[in-house]
N, C-alpha and C positions, 0 to 999 in steps of 0.2 A: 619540074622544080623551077621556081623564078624568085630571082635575084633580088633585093627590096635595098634598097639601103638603108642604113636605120634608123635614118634622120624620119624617113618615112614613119618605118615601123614603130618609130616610141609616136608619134601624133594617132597611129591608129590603136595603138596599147593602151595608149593617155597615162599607161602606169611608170614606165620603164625611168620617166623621165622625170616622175615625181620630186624628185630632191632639189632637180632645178626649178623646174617650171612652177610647182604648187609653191614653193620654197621662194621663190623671186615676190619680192614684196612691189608694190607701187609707192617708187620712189618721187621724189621732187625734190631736185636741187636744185643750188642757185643760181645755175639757166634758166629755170623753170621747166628742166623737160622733164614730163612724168611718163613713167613706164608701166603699162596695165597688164596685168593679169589676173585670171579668174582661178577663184582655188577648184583645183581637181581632184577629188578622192581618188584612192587606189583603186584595183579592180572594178573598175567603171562596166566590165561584161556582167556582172551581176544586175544590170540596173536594164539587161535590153530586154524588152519583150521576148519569151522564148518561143511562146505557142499564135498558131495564125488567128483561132479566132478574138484573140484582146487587142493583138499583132493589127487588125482590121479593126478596132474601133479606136484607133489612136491613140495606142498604149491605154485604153482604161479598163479595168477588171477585176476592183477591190469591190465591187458591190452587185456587180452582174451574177445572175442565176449561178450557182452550183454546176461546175464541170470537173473535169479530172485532172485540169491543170492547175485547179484552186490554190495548187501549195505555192507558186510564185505570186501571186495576187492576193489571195487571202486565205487560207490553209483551213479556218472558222466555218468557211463556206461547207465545208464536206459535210457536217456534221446533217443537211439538208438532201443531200444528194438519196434517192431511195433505191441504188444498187447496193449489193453487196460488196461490191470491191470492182477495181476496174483501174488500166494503165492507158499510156497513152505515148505517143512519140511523136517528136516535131524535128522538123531541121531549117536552116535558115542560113544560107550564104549571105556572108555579111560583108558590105561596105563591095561589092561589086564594081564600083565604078572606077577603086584604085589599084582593087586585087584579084585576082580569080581565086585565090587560096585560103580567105577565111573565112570559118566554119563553124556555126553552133549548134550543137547534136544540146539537143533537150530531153528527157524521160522521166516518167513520172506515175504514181501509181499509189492507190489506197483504197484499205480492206477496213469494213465498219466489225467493230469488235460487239456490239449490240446496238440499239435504237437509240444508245444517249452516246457512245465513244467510236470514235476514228481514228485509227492514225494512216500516216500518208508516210511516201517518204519522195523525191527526186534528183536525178540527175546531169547537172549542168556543163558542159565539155566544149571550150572554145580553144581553135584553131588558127595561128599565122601560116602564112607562109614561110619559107626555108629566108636566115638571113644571113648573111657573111658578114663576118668581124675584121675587122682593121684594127691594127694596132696606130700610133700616134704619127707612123713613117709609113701608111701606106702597107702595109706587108700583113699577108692572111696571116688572120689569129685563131680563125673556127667557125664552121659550120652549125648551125641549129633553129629548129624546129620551136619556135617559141609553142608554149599552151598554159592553159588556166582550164582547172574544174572547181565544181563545188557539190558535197554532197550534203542532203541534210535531209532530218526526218520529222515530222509535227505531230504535237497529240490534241485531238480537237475534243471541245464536248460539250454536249447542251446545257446550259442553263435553267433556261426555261423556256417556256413554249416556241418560242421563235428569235433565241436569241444565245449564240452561241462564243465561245472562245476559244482560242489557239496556241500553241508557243510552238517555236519548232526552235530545232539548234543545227548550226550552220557549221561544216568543214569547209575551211577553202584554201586553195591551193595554186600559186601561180610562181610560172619557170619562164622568164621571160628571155633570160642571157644565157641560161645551160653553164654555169660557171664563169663565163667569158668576163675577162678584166674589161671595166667600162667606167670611163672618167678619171682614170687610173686606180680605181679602186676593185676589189675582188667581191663578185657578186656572189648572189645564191638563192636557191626558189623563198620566195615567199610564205608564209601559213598565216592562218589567222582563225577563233573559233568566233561564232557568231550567233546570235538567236534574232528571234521576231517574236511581237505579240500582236495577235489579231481580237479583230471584232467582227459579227454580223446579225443582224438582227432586220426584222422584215413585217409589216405589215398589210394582211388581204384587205383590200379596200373595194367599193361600189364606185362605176362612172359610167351614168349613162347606160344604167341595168347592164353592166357587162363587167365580171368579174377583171379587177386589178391588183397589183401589189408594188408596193414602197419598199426600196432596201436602203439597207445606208451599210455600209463598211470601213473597217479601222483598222490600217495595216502599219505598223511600225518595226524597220527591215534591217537585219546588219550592222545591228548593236553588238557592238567586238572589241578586241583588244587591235591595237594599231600594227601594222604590216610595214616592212621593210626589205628590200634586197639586197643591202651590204651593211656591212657592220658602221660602216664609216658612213653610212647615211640617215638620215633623222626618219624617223619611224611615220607614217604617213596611216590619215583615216581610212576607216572602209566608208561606202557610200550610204552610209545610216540616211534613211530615209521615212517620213513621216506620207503615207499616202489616205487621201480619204476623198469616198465617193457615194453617191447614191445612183439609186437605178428606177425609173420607173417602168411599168409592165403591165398592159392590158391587153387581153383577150380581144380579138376582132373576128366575131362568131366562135363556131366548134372549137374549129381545130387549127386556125391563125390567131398570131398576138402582135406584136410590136414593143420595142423595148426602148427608154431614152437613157443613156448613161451621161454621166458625169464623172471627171475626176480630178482630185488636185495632188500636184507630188510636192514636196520639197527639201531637200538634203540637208540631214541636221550634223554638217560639220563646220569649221570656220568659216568666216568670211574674210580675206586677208585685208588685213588694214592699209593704211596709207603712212606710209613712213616719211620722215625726214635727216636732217644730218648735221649733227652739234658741230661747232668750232676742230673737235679734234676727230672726227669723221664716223662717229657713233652715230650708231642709227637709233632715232627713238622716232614710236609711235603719234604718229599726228590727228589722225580721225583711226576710227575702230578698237578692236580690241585685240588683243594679244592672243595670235593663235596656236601656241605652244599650251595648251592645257590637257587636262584629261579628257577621256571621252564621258564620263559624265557630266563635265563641266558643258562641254563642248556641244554636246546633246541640249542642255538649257539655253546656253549662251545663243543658240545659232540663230533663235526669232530675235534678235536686236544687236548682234557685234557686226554689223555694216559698220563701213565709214560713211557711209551717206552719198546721196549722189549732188551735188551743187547746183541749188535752184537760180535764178536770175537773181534774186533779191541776193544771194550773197551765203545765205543759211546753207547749212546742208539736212539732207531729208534723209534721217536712219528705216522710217517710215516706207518711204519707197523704195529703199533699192532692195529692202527685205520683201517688197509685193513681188517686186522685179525677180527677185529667185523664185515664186511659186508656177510650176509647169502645170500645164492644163492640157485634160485631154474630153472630147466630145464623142458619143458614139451613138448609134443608133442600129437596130436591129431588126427585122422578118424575119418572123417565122411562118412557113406557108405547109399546113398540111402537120405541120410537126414533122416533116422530112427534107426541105428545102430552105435554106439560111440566106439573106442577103444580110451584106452589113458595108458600114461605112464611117469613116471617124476623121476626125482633127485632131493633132497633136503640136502644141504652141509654147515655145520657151522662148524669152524675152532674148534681144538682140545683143545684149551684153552678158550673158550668163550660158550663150553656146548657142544661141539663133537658132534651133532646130528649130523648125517649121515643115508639117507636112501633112497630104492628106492619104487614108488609107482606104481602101475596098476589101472585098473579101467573100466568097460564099461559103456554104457549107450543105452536106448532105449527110443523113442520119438513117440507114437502115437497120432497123433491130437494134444489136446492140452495139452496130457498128457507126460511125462520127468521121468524116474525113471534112477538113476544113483548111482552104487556100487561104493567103491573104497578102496585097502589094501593097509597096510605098508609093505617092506620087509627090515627092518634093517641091516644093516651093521654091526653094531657093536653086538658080541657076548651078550647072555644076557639080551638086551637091552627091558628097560621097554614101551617101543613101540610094539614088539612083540605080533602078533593076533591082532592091531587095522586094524579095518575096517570103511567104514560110507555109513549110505545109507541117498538119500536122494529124495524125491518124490516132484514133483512139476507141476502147473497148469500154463498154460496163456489163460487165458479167456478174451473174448470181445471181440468188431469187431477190426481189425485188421488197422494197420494207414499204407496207401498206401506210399511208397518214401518219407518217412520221414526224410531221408540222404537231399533229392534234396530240400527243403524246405529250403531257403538263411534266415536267422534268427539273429535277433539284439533284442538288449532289447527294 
């Protein structure tokens, strides 16, 4: 059991602390000091990579080949897959470098109902370590085991020939205080319900007399109702998230390919503005927009409610600091033999919007209908509490196998 204090533990939650820290506007007053912060969605654990092989091409995997881990990435995807059904399991000690104690147990698994319908379902299970409560004087208030899961299940189905879609609906669930009074208020777990809707769609192409294929993917993730852990605190976003990617893939001979991934993510919740402070110490909005809305407002607003970032000239640029929130990830892939996987990726978020930076490796090995696939961080940045993550992830596709289920012309 080890001890964390919990100043710790809400920077590694990102959630506990929500009321302050997302809630803390950037201020300017008649100092002129301003105070920065970046908004933070709730349950930021829905947003990690679960399984090694996406895990290994720097978070991207909304438009890579059909696997079994599709439902975190793109759920759409299954509807290609030509098992009958097939699970899989990953785990993933997280953040290594601050803690030995936290954990994401991943599981996942989907049965095709016929050649045009899938459904999947997975689940998501992350782990603190043990933390002790203080009260205001120093003096134990209670022991607990912080956790967050989330279950959910997706119905996939072809369209037409090569181009499918997805919705799945999302439970989630996070117990960050076990009841523990914090801020002097009285907490309580979390809930929130949530869906996703996907896209994938793929064309076989000719290069170089050697069979290829085009994917492109459309994942839009944890669209919900907003989540809060005390009654006394302002109800706070899930990490809705707009991801899109392509994949290309060509054959190198028989029975090798090669695979180039792309992907771009970006969070469709506020951006907190930059406030100021009237004569009698009311705060009003100075650049941005006001991020007390709905989440369907919230969902629209989020490609242009920057405050901008301040060019030399004077102006401020809404333009950029909205490029500045889109994360990018790069990957590349071998396949040797169709039994032997290398792979390799970048993942790049701009230095004011959380700096992660990093690069990832990875192999994989495929006997029958069995899939075991490593995959490590090598961070960028000095320090960095990424450091020593790795993820393995074991998986099955069983059942008789669905012949040319591309060539199958498909309407509802």
């Amino acid at each position: 059991m080890i001890l964390i204090r919990l100043s710790i533990l809400l920077i590694l939650c990102l959630s506990l602390s929500l009321h302050l820290v997302s809630g803390q506007p950037i201020i300017i007053t008649s100092t002129g000091l301003q105070l920065k912060s970046n908004f933070i969605p709730a349950v930021p654990f829905l947003t990690i990579a679960p399984d090694a092989r996406s895990g290994s091409l720097g978070d991207a995997g909304v438009a890579t080949s059909p696997d079994i881990n599709s439902q975190h990435w793109n759920p759409a995807k299954y509807a290609f897959l030509d098992s009958k059904w097939g699970i899989a399991a990953s785990y993933t000690p997280w953040l290594r470098a601050l803690s030995g104690d936290i954990n994401l147990v991943y599981a996942t698994g989907f049965y095709r109902i016929d050649y045009r319908q899938v459904i999947s379902t997975s689940l998501r299970y992350f782990s603190f370590s043990d933390i002790i409560f203080l009260n205001v004087y120093g003096n134990f208030q209670g022991q607990f085991n912080p956790k967050e899961m989330a279950l959910d299940a997706a119905y996939t189905r072809v369209l037409f020939e090569k181009l499918s879609f997805a919705i799945a609906l999302r439970y989630i669930y996070s117990d960050l205080t076990g009841g523990n009074v914090v801020s002097g208020n009285k907490t309580k777990p979390g809930w929130a319900i949530a869906g996703d809707l996907a896209l994938y769609h793929y064309n076989n192409i000719r290069i170089f007399k050697q069979n290829a294929k085009l994917a492109f993917g459309l994942n839009i993730s944890n669209i919900g109702n907003k989540i809060t852990y005390s009654d006394e605190w302002e109800k706070q976003f899930l990490p809705a998230n707009l991801r899109l990617g392509s994949t290309f893939s060509m054959n190198l001979g028989i029975n090798n390919s090669v695979c180039i991934i792309t992907d771009i993510n970006k969070l469709l919740v506020p951006t907190l503005p930059i406030f100021t402070s009237d004569s009698l110490g009311n705060m009003i909005i100075l650049y941005g927009k006001d991020p007390n809305v709905s989440v369907p407002l919230s969902l629209i607003r989020s490609f242009w409610d920057a405050p901008g970032i301040l060019k030399k000239n004077g102006e401020r640029s809404v333009l950029l600091e909205e490029l500045h929130e889109i994360m990018y990830s790069f990957g590349a892939e071998y396949w040797y033999r169709n039994k032997f996987i290398l792979r390799g990726g970048y993942f790049h978020e701009h230095e004011t919007k959380g700096n992660r930076k990093y690069f990832a490796l990875g192999i994989g090995f495929r006997i029958n209908a069995f899939e075991m696939d490593i995959g490590y961080l090598l961070p960028i940045n000095k320090n960095s509490p990424y450091t020593n993550t790795f993820r393995l992830t074991l998986s099955f596709q069983l059942g008789k196998q669905i012949a040319n289920i591309s060539n199958n012309r498909l309407l509802f």
